[in-house]
N, C-alpha and C positions, 0 to 999 in steps of 0.2 A: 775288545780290550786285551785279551788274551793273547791275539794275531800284534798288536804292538808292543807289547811287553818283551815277546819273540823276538819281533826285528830288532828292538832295542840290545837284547840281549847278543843278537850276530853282530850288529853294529860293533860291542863292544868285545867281539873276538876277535872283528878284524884290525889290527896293530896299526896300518895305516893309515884307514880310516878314520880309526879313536883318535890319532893324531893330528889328523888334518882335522876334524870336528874340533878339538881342542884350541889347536891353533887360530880357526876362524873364530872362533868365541873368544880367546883372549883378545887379539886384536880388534875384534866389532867393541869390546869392553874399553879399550884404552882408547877408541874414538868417542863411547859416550862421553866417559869420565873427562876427558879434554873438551868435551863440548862443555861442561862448566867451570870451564877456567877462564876467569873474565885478565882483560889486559892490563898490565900495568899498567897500575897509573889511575883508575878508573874504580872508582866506589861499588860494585854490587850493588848496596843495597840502594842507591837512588836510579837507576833503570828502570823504574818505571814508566817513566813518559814513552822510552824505546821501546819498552814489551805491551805500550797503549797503540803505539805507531805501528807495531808488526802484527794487532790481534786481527785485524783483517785489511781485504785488499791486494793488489799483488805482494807487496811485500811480507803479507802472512804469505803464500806462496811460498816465498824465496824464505821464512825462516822454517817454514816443515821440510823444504829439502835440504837445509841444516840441521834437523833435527832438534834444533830450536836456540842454537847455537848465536844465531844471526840477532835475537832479540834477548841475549845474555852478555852481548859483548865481548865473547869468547874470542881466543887466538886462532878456532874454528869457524870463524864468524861467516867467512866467505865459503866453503865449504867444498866439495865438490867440481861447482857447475863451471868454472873459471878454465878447470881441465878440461871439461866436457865442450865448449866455447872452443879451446884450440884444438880437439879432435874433429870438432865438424870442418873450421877451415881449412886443415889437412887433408881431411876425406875429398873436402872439394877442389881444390888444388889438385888434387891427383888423377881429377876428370882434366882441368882443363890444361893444365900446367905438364908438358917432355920431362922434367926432370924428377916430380912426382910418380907420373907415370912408372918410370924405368926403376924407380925405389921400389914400388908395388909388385915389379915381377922380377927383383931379386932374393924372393925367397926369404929365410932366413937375417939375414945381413942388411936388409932394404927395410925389412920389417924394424929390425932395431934402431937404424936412422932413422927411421922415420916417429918411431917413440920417442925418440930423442931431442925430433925438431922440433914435436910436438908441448915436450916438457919446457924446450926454451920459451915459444909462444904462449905460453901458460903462465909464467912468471911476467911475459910483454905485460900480459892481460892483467894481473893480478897487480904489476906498479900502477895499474889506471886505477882499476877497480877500489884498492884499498883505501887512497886518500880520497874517492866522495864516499866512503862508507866512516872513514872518519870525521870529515866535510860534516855530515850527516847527525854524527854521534855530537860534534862539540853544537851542533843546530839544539837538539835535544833534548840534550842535558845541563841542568846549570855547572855555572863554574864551580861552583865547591864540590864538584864531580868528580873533578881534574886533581889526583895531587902533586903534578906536576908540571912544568912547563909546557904550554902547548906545543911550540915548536920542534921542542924534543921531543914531544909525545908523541906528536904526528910522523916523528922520522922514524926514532923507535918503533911504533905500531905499524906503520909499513911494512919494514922488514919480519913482523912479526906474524903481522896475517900472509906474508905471502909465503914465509915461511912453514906456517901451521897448513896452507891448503896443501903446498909441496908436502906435505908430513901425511894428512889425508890420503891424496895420493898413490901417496909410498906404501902406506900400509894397504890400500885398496888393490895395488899389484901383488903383495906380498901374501896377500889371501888368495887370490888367483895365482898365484905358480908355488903355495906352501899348502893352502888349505883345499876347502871346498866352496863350488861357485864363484860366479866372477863379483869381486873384489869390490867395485866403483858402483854396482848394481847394487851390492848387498849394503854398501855402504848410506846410497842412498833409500832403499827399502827400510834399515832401522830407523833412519832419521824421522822421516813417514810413521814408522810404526809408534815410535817415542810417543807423534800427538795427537796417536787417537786416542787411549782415556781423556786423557784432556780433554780432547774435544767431544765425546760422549756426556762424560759429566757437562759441559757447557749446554750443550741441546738439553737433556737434559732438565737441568733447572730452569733454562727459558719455558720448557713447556710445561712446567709444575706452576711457574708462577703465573700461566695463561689460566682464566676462568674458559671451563665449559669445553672438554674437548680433546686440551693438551696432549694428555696420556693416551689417546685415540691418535691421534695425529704422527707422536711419537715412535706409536707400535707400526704404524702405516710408513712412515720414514724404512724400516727395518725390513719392512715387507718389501720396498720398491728398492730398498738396498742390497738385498738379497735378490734379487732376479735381477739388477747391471751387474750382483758378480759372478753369476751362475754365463749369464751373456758374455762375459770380460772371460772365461775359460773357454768358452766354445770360442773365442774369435783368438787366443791364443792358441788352443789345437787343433785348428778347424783344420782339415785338409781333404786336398780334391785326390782322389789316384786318377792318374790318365793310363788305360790300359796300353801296354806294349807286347804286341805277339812275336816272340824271338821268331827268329827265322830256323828252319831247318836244320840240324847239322849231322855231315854224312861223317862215319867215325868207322873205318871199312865197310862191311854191308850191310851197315844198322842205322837207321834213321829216327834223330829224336825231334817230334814238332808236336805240335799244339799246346808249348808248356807259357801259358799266359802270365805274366808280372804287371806290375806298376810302377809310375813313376810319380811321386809323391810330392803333388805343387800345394802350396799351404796358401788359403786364403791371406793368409798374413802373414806371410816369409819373413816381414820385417820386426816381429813381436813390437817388443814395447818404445823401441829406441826412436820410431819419428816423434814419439809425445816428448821424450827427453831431446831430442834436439830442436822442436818446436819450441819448447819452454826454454831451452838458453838462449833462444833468437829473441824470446818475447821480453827476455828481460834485461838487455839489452840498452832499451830507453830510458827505463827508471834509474840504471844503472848510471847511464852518462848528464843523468838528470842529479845525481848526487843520492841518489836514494829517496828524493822528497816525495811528501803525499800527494797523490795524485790530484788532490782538490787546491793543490797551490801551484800546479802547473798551467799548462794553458799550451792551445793548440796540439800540435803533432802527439807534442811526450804526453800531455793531457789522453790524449783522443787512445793511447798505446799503453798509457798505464791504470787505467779504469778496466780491470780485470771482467768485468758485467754492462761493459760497454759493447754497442753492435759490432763497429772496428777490429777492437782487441778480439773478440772470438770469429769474427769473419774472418782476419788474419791467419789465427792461430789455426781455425778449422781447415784453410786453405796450406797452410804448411805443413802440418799433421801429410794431409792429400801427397805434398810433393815430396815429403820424407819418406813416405811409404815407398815410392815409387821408387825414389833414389838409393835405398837401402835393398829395396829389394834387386835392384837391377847389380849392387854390387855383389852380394850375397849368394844371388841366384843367376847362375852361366848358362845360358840354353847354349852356347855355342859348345862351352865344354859336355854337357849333357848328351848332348848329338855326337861329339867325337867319342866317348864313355862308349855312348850304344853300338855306334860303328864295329869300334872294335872288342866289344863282345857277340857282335853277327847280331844285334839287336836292330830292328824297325819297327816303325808306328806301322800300320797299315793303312795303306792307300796315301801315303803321304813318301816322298824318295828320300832317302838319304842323303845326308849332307847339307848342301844352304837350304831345302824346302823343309828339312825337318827343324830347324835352330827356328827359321819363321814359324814353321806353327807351333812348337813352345814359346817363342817369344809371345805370340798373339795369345794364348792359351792363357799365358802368365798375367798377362796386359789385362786379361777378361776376368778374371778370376782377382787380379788383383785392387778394381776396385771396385765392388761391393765393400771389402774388407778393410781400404782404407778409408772410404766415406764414412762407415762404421766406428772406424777408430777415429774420424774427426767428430761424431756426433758424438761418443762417450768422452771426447776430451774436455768440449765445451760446456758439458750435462751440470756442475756445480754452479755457472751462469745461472740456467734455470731452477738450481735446489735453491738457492740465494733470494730470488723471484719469488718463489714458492711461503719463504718466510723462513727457512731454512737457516740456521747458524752457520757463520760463515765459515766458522773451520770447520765443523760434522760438513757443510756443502762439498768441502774439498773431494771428500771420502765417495763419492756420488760419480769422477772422472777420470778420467785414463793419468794425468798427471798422479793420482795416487790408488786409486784400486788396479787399473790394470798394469802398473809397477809391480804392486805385492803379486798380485797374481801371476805375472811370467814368471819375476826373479825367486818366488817359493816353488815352481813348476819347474826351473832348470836348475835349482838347487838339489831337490828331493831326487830328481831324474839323477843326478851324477851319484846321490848315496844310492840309487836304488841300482845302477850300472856296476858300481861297486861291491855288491852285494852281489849283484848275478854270476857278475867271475871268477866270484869265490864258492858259485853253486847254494848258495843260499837265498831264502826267496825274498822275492822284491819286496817295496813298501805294500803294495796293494792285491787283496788276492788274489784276485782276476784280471791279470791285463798289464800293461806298462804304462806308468806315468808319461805323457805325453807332455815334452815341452820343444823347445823353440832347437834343439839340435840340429834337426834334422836341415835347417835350413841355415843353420849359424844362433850362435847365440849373441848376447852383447858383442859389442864390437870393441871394449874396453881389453 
């Protein structure tokens, strides 16, 4: 207690610091507060039958990573995921697409167009998305709902949520280059955080009002919740060192060799981002479905928006797989890593320089990386089986990589960037022994 009252106290010596801590907390503030701003036009207090349709299923999903927003009717409603949707078409575009490409290695300048293009495809997305989310809303609610024209409603509301996601957004960039931690991560991770009391107290009372057991059952939840998040830290700091013996170097007639290093491949280079771009793929269908319950669908959107369906987690488990792969391969350059050792007179041993070395960290990388992404498909699908188990569907949530291994990176490369900030100003880290370990080292979010 003593050792954090400390750091607390350095924290608030250092000037820019306080300021950037500051700055993140007002703005994470003025996203919750705006997540209960319901839309013109639209009663609050008859939302109920919407906050009956989002208490589970994928759509509960999609409203904890609005932080609850999505089942308030909020100007926040859409939230996030719409931006995250035209980040991955981008990222993927820039595999297949010259023009992409040559954005990607102009630096600086390529970097910014390409945020740019990105924000345009964000709003593409958000004129679809908005009118079946209102589609949806006038399904739901009766008409003394409305106090005003549907027609107008539905224009007005348009321009309304796509405007509040762009406003999300904006303040989720504005945290990443004012405050601390990335932005779009953190802003996701409150949304998350907002519903776990909720969903605590909901388990909870379900196992108070079980005969024989409950409270046994309860405690047992916490036990197996507690070792996926202990697992969900180890599989976001895990890392392999692959030893590298510098080569010799003559410096007049003095010779320096046997000074042995490593080169630091992460089981999971990609942290937490295949789960987040698995889940905007997955939601998707419900999405162009209008938002309806899955038990009023039928076929494909049926078979894709059943959250605890074999389908939906075969899918998602298999995406997780190739976002791993795909995040890591942009992430992590074996070819630049081999040029790096080159020319610092570095080599692997028994392996030559140049294209045989970029192969055996590719293969290295390839081997290593997946135990770590099968791994991250089993913890994504794991609230499937809490669900199964008899499990409350929102405490289930809390069980998979969709929201425990969220908290866990984006509080792991949060803490790292205060505790960075701390060390070069010579004061000591968050922790006494050792450095916070998060996802740096290989990239962080991609936001």
């Amino acid at each position: 207690m003593k050792k954090f009252i400390e750091t607390l106290k350095n924290i608030y010596k250092i000037e820019d610091l306080r300021s950037r801590l500051g700055i993140t907390l007002f703005l994470l503030l003025i996203y919750r507060l705006g997540s209960y701003v319901s839309l013109p036009g639209v009663d609050p207090a008859q939302l109920s039958q919407l906050q009956n349709q989002t208490s589970e299923g994928l759509l509960g999903l999609l409203d904890m990573f609005s932080g609850g927003a999505f089942s308030k009717a909020s100007i926040f409603a859409l939230g996030i995921m719409p931006y995250i949707s035209a980040s991955i078409v981008i990222q993927l575009l820039g595999i297949a697409v010259p023009y992409f490409q040559r954005l990607q290695k102009e630096g600086e300048s390529g970097r910014r167009k390409i945020n740019q293009l990105t924000r345009y495809l964000t709003v593409v997305i958000l004129l679809f998305q908005a009118p079946a989310y209102l589609a949806n809303l006038s399904y739901q609610l009766p008409e003394s709902a409305f106090a005003v024209d549907m027609t107008m409603f539905k224009i007005t509301s348009t321009i309304i949520l796509t405007a509040g996601s762009m406003f999300v957004m904006w303040l989720g960039e504005r945290i990443t280059d004012k405050g601390i931690g990335n932005g779009i991560s953190l802003i996701i991770m409150i949304g998350i955080i907002a519903r776990l009391p909720h969903s605590i107290v909901a388990e909870f009372a379900s196992r108070i009002e079980q005969q024989g057991g409950g409270m046994v059952m309860f405690l047992l939840e916490f036990v197996v919740l507690f070792f996926v998040f202990m697992g969900s830290i180890l599989l976001v700091q895990g890392t392999r060192k692959i030893p590298v013996q510098y080569a010799k170097r003559i410096v007049g007639n003095k010779q320096y060799g046997g000074v042995r290093q490593y080169i630091p491949l992460k089981v999971n280079a990609a942290g937490v981002m295949p789960i987040i771009f698995a889940q905007a793929i997955m939601f998707i269908p419900i999405s162009l479905a209008g938002f309806a319950k899955s038990d009023s669908l039928s076929g494909f959107a049926a078979a894709f928006s059943d959250h605890t369906g074999f389908w939906y987690n075969m899918t998602q488990f298999l995406l997780v797989i190739l976002f791993t792969y795909f995040y890591t391969a942009i992430t992590v350059n074996p070819t630049q890593m081999a040029e790096d050792m080159k020319k610092n007179g570095g080599f692997i041993p028994g392996v030559k320089p140049g294209k045989k070395t970029v192969e055996f960290l590719d293969t290295i990388m390839s081997r290593i990386t997946l135990p770590g992404s099968v791994f991250l498909g089993i913890v994504t699908i794991l609230p499937a089986f809490a669900m199964m188990a008899g499990i409350n569907t929102q405490f289930a949530y809390f069980y998979g990589g969709t929201s425990l291994l969220i908290l866990v990176g984006v509080v792991l490369d949060t803490l790292q960037q205060i505790e960075s900030h701390l060390l070069m100003r010579h004061y000591d880290g968050l922790m006494k022994s050792g450095r916070i370990k998060g996802r740096s080292g290989s990239g962080t979010a991609m936001y």
